[in-house]
Every structure is written in C-alpha cells, then in structure tokens.
C-alpha positions as CSV (number, residue, x, y, z in Angstrom):
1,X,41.8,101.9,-35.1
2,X,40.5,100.8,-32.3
3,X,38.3,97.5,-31.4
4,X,34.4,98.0,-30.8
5,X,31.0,96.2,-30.1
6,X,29.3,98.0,-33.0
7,X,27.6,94.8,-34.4
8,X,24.2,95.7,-33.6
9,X,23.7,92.6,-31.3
10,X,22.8,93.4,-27.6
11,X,25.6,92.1,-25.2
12,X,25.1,90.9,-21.7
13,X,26.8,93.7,-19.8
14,X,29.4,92.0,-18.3
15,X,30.7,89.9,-22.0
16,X,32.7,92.0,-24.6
17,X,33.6,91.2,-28.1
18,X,37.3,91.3,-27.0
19,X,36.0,88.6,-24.0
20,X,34.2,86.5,-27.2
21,X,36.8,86.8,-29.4
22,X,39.4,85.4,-26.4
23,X,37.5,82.4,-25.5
24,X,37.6,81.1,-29.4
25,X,40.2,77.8,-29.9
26,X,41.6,79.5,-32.8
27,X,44.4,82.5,-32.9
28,X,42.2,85.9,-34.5
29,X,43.7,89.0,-35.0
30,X,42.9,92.0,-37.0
31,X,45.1,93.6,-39.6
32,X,45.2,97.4,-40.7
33,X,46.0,98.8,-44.3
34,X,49.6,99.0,-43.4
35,X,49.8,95.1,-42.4
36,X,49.9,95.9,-38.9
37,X,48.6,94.0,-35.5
38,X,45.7,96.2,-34.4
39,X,43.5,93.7,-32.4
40,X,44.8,89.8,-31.3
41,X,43.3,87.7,-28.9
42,X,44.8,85.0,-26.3
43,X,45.0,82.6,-28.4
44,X,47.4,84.7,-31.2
45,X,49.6,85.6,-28.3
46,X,50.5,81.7,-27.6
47,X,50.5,81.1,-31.3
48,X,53.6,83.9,-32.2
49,X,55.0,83.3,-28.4
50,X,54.7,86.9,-27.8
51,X,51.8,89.5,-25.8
52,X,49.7,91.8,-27.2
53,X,51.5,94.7,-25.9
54,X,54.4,93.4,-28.0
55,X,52.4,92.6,-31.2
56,X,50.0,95.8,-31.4
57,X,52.0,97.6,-34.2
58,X,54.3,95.4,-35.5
59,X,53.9,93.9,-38.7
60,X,52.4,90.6,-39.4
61,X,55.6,90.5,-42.5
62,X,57.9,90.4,-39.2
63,X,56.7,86.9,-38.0
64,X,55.1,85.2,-41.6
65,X,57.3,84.7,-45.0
66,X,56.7,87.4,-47.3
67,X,55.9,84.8,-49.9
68,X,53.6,83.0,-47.5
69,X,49.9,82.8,-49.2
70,X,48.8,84.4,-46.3
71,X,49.7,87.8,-47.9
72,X,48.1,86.9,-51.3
73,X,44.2,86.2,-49.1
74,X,44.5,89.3,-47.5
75,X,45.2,91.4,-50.2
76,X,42.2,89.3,-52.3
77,X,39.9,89.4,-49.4
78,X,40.4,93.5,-48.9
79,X,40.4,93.8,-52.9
80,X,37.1,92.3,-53.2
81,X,35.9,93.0,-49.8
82,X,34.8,88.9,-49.6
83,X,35.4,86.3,-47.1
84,X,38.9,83.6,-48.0
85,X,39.9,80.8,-47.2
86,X,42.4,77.9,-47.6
87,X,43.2,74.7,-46.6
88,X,46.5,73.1,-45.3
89,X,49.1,76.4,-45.8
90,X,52.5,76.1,-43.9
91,X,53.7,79.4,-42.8
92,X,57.1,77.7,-40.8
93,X,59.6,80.4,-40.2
94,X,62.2,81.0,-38.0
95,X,59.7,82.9,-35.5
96,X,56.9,80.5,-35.2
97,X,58.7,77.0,-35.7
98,X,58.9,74.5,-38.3
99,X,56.1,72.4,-39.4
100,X,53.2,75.4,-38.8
101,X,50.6,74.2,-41.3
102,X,47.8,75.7,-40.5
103,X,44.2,76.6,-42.2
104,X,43.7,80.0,-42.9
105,X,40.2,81.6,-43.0
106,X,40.4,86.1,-43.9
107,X,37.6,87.8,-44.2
108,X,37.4,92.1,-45.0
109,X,35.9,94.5,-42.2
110,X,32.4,96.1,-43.5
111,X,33.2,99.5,-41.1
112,X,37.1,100.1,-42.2
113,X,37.5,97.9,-45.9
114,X,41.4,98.4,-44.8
115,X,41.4,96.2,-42.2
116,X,40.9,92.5,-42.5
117,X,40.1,89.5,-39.9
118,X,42.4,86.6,-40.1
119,X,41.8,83.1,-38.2
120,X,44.0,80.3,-38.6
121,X,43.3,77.0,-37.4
122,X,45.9,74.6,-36.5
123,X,46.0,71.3,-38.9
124,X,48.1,69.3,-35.6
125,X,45.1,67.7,-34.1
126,X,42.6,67.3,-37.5
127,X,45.9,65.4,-39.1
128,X,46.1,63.3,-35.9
129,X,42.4,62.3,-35.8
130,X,42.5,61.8,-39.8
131,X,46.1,59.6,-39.4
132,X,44.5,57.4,-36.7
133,X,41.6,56.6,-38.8
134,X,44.5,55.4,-41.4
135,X,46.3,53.6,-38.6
136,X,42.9,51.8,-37.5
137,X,42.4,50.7,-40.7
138,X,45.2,49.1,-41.4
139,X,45.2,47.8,-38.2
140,X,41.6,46.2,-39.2
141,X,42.9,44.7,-41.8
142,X,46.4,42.9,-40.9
143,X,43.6,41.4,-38.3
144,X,41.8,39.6,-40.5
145,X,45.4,38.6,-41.9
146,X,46.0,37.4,-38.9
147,X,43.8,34.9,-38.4
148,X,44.2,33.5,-41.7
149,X,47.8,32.7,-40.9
150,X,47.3,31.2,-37.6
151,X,44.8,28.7,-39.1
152,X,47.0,28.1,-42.2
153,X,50.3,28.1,-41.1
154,X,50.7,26.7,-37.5
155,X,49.7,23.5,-38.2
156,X,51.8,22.8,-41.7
157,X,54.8,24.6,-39.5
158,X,54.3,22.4,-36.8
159,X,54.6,19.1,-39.4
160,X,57.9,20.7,-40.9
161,X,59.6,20.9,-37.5
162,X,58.4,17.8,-36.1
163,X,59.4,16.1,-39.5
164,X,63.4,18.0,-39.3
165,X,63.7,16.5,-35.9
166,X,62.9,13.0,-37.0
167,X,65.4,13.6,-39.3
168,X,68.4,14.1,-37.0
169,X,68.2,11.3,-35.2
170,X,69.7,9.6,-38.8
171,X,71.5,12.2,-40.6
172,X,74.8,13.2,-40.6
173,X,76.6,15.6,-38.5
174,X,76.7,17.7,-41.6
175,X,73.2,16.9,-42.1
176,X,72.1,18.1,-38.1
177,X,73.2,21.3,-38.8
178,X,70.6,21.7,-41.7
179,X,67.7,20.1,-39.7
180,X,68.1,22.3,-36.6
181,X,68.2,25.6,-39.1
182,X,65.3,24.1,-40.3
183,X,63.8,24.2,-36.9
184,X,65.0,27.4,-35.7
185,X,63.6,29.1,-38.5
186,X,60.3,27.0,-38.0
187,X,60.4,28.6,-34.5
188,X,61.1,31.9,-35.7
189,X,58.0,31.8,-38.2
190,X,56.2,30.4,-35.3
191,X,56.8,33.3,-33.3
192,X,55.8,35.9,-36.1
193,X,52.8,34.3,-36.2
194,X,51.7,34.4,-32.7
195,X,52.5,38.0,-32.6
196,X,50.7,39.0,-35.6
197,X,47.6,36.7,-33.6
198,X,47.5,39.7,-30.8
199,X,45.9,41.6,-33.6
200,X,43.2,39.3,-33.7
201,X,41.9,39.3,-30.0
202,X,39.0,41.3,-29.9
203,X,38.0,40.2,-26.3
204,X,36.7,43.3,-24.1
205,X,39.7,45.2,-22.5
206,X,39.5,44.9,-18.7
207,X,39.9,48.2,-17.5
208,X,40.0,50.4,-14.3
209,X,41.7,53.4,-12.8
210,X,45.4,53.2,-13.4
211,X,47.9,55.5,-11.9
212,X,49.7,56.2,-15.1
213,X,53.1,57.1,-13.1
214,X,53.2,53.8,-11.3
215,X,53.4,52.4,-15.0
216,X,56.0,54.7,-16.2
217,X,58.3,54.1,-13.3
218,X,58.0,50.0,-13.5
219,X,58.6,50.5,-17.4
220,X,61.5,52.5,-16.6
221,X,63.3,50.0,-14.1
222,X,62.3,47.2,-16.8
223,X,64.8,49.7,-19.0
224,X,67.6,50.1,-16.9
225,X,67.8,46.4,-16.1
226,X,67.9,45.9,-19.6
227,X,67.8,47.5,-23.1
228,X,68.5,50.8,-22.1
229,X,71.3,50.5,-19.1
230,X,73.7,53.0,-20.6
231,X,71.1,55.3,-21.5
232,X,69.8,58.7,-19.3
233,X,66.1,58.3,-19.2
234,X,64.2,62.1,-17.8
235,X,60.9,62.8,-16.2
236,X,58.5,65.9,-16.6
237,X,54.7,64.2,-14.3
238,X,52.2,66.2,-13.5
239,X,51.1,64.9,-10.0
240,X,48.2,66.0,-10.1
241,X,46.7,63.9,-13.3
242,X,43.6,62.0,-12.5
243,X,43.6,58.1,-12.8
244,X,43.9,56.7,-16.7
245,X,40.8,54.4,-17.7
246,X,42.6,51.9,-19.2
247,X,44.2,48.4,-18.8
248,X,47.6,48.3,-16.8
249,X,49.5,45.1,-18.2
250,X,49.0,46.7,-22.2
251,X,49.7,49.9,-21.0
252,X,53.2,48.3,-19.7
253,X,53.4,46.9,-23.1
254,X,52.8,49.9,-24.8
255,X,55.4,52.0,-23.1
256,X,57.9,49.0,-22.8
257,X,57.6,49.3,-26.8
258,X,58.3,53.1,-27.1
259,X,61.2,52.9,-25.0
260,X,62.6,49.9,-26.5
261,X,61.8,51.9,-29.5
262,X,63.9,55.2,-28.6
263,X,66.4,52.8,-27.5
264,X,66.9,51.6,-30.5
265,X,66.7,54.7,-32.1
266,X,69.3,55.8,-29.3
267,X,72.1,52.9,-30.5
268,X,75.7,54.2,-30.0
269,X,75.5,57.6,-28.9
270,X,77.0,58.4,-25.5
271,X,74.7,61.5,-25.0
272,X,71.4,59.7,-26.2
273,X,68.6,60.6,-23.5
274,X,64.8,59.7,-23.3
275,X,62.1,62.0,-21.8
276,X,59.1,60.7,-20.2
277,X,56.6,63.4,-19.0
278,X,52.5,63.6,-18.6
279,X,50.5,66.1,-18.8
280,X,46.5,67.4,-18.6
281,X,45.5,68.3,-22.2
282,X,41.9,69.1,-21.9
283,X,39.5,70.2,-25.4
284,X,40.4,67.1,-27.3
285,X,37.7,64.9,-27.8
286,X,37.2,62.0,-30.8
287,X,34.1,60.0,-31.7
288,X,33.9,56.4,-30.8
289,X,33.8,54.0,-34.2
290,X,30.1,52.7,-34.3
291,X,28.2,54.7,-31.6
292,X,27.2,58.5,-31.3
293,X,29.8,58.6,-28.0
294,X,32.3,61.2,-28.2
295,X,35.3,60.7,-25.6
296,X,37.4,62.9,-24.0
297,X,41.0,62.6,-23.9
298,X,42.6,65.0,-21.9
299,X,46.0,62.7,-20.5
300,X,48.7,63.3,-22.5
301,X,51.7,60.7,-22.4
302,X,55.0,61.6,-23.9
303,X,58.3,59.5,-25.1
304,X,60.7,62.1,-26.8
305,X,64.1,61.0,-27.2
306,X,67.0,62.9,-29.0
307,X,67.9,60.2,-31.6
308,X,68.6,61.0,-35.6
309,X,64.7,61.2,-36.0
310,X,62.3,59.3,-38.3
311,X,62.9,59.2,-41.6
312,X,60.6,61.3,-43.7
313,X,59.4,58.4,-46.4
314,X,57.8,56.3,-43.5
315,X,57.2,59.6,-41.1
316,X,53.2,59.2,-42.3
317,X,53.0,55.7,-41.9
318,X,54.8,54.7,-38.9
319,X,52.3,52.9,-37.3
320,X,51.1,50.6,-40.7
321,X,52.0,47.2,-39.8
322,X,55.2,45.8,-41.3
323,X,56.8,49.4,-41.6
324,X,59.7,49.6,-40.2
325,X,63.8,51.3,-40.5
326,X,65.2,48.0,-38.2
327,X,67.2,45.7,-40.7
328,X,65.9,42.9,-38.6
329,X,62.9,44.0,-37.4
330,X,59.2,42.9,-37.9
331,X,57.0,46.3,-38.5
332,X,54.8,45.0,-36.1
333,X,56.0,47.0,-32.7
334,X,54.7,50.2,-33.3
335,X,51.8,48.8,-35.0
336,X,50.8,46.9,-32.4
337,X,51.2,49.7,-29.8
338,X,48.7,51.8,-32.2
339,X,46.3,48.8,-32.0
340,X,46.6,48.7,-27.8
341,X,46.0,52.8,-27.9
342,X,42.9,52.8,-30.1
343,X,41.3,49.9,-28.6
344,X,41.3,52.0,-25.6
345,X,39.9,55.0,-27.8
346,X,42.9,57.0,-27.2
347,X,45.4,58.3,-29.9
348,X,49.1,58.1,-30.6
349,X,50.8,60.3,-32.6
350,X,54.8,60.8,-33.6
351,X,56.4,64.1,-34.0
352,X,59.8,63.4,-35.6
353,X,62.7,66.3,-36.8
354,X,66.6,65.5,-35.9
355,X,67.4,65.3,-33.0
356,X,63.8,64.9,-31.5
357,X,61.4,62.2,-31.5
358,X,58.2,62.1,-29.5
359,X,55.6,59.7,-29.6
360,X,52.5,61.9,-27.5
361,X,49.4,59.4,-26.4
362,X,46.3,60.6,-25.3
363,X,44.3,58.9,-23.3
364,X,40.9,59.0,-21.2
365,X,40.6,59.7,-17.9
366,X,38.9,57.4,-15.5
367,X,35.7,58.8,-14.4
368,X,33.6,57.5,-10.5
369,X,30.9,54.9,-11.3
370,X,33.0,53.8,-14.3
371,X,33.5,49.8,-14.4
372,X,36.2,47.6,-15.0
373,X,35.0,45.7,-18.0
374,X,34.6,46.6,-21.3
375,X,34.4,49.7,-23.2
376,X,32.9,52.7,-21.4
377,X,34.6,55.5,-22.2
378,X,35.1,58.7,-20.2
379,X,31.8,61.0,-20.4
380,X,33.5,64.5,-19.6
381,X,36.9,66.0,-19.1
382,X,37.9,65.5,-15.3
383,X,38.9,68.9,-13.7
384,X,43.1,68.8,-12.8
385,X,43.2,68.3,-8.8
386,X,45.1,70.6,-7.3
C-alpha cells in the first residue's frame, strides 16, 4: 500500500501529507493487515533508532512486546473501524529501552479498514511538568514552615545556649561536657533553621546573562579541591549555547549541590565518574504560575554520574523537602536546588536506573533588552549560534 494525499483537502503544491505528517512532535506510522511498517515519519525513526528504509516491512511485533496493549487497540480500533486511545502504556523492551511509557492514540483507515494509524506520545516531558508542579508545592509549603520556625525557635534556642554556657563556668568537669553538648546541638538546630529560612526569601532574583560554562568549570575546581578529589568528573558543552537568564551565585549553589550530591552517591567506588554536559533543547515551553506567560526553556544542564542509582520508593519524590537516603542528612539539598530552579521558571528532573543517575535542568535563555532584576522570562527560543 502505498501513502497518498486523497483527503480531499487542496495542498499548497510544494507541502505533502508525508511533509505534514514529518513536522508533527509525535512518532506516526501506519500499520497494514499483516502488522507491518507501511508509512513512518521522522519522528518514528528516532523513536525505534532505526530509518524508514529499515522499518518499511518489518513488523511492529519485532520492536513492541507481544503482550503490549498496543496490539489489543489496533486490533479493536480495525474491528470496529473507531478511533483508540490510552493513557500512560509502557511498551519497554529490549529494542526501544526501559522506562518507554508512552500514550497511545490508533485510529482505523476509512480507504483500506486493514490498515491502522498509530501515534504515541511520549509521557517524559508531561510527567516532568506534572512532578514540578508537585515539587513547587511542597516547596510552597515547607516555606510557610519556615518562617514559623525562625520566629519560634531562634529566640527560645538562643536562651537555651546562652543559659548552658552560664552553666559551665560552675559545673563540673563531668558537668562541661553536658553543657557544651548542649550547645553544639543548640548550634546544630540553629543551623537547620537558617537553612530551612532560604525557603522563605521571596525577594526578586537578580538576574542577567550567565555563561553557563564559566559556572560549571568554577563548580568543578570547587569539587576537586574538595568533596570530590578522587573522583573523575567528564564534560560533553555545547559551545555554542546562548547566555542562561538566570542568577550566577544560586546557580553555583545549585550545581555545587548536584555534584556534592553524585559525590555522595559516588562514596567508595574507585571507578565512580560524574558527567557534566549542556546542551540546546528547543520545543519545551511551561506556563508561568499566575500570569498568561509561557517561557521557553531550551538550555539543557546535565549531572549524570554512574553511582548505584536512586532508590525506587523515593525516585517520585526526590525533591520533597526532608526526603532523603543520607543517614545523616537533612532532605533539604535537593529540595532546595528544586526551589532555586523554579524560581527561575526552569525545571529539574532526575532520571535514575543502576548505574546511572542524571539530574537534567532546563533553563531559559537570556534574550537582548532583557534586564537584570526580577522576573522576565525568555519570550522565544533563541536560535543555536553557529
């Protein structure tokens, strides 16, 4: 069978359905009777990493479990001749990759009823923009918890201290060592508390065009000197990025966390390596919380490292304050990072199997006339320079 333009709509010369069909987001192909390839456009090649020469006649059973649902719409959508769909469907196999859920939408061909249509839509970025609207609420509301403890424990804390160090001066040597535990663990609450009150700043963020790589570099020789001096740390840039619109000191502190982070994660292995790399990522854009703005975020910022992975239970809700897999640690890293990212409008997101971690931020691109106060997001995706 072959592909035509018999739709009975009038096509500028110079477009064809095939053209149409290619410029859509979304992998399309069209299967025959037999469960064959017989029409699949770009974006199905990139989506089963192989070209339509290769696919045309080969069966869709070769690359999708037989058991997948997949199977079960098409034979339902050519059965009743109707339009399928549904929602959140992983077809992982060996061919296409693990973690390949996906939405599918079939529909049957009026001209051949043996042939059906078959879109899928990926679920990566919906699940990111639906798991940052989680993250920012959370976020929201450790802020308010914030505040509450700054008011109503500093000053109380403050008394206990200054009250155990009054008591040294007369206790016993026994004694001392029970007042200054007292005031080291007055000090440790005291520093919990002032990082939990970053959550509460909601001052403008002073931004301006930041060359991300200069970041990545000084994060990196912040590394070596310290936390991760036996470790191998990789870059992939793209030179050619455009300027980041965005703040450079929390940037720092973003990326010093993720490292720090993958360092940890990195403990006692003498092949542990991290992987920073940037890249343009055009076509994602995300709507700004209380206006009608939608920004662009075509800057992609990766730290992958080759640790054990993330452990599934918390995979969802790494970035939820106080969530953490550190015996010692706070919850409040990773959290805080996701706070820094969306106050910028960007998103973070963490893609986690053994053996490979990668926390991916986008980001806006600074645009010319933009200031450096205040939010004012990028209006359009900047074109890569060459």
């Amino acid at each position: 069978m072959i592909l035509t333009e018999n739709s009975g709509v009038s096509l500028p010369a110079t477009v064809s359905l095939a053209a149409i069909l290619n410029a859509l987001p979304h992998p399309v192909m069209m299967i025959d009777g037999e469960g064959e390839f017989v029409f699949v456009n770009s974006d199905a090649e990139q989506f089963f990493s192989a070209g339509a020469p290769y696919l045309l006649g080969r069966r869709l059973a070769d690359f999708v479990p037989a058991d997948s649902p997949l199977f079960a719409l098409i034979d339902q959508s050519r059965r009743d001749r109707s339009r399928m769909s549904e929602y959140r469907v992983d077809i992982s196999s060996p061919r296409l990759g693990t973690e390949r859920v996906v939405d599918l939408y079939v529909s049957s061909v009026p001209d051949d009823p043996s042939c059906v249509v078959v879109m899928i839509q990926l679920r990566s970025i919906a699940d990111k923009m639906d798991r940052q609207l989680t993250h920012r609420s959370a976020i929201r509301s450790v802020t308010g918890l914030a505040g509450m403890l700054a008011h109503e424990i500093r000053n109380p804390l403050s008394g206990i201290k200054g009250a155990a160090q009054l008591l040294e001066h007369a206790a016993s040597a026994e004694d001392r060592a029970l007042t200054r535990l007292i005031q080291e663990e007055s000090e440790r609450i005291g520093k919990l508390v002032d990082r939990m009150e970053v959550f509460s700043d909601q001052r403008p963020i002073e931004r301006s065009a930041v060359n991300i790589h200069s970041v990545l570099e000084h994060v990196k020789m912040l590394a070596k000197s310290g936390f991760a001096r036996e470790l191998r740390i990789s870059e992939a840039y793209d030179p050619s990025l455009p300027p980041v619109f965005a703040n450079r000191d929390q940037l720092v502190q973003v990326f010093l966390n993720l490292l720090k982070n993958a360092s940890d994660a990195l403990a006692g292995r003498e092949d542990g390596e991290i992987r920073l790399s940037t890249a343009f990522r055009p076509g994602v854009r995300v709507s700004v919380p209380g206006t009608k703005t939608r920004v662009s975020l075509p800057l992609e910022f990766t730290v992958e490292d080759n640790g054990p992975g993330v452990p599934e239970d918390i995979r969802e809700n790494i970035f939820d304050p106080f969530v953490t897999t550190k015996p010692t640690g706070s919850g409040l890293g990773l959290a805080l990072v996701a706070k820094i990212i969306g106050d910028h409008g960007g998103v973070i997101e963490c893609d986690s199997q053994p053996g490979r971690t990668a926390f991916r931020v986008l980001m806006p691109a600074w645009q010319e006339g933009e200031g450096g106060t205040g939010f004012s997001p990028a209006r359009t995706n900047r074109r890569r320079n060459g």
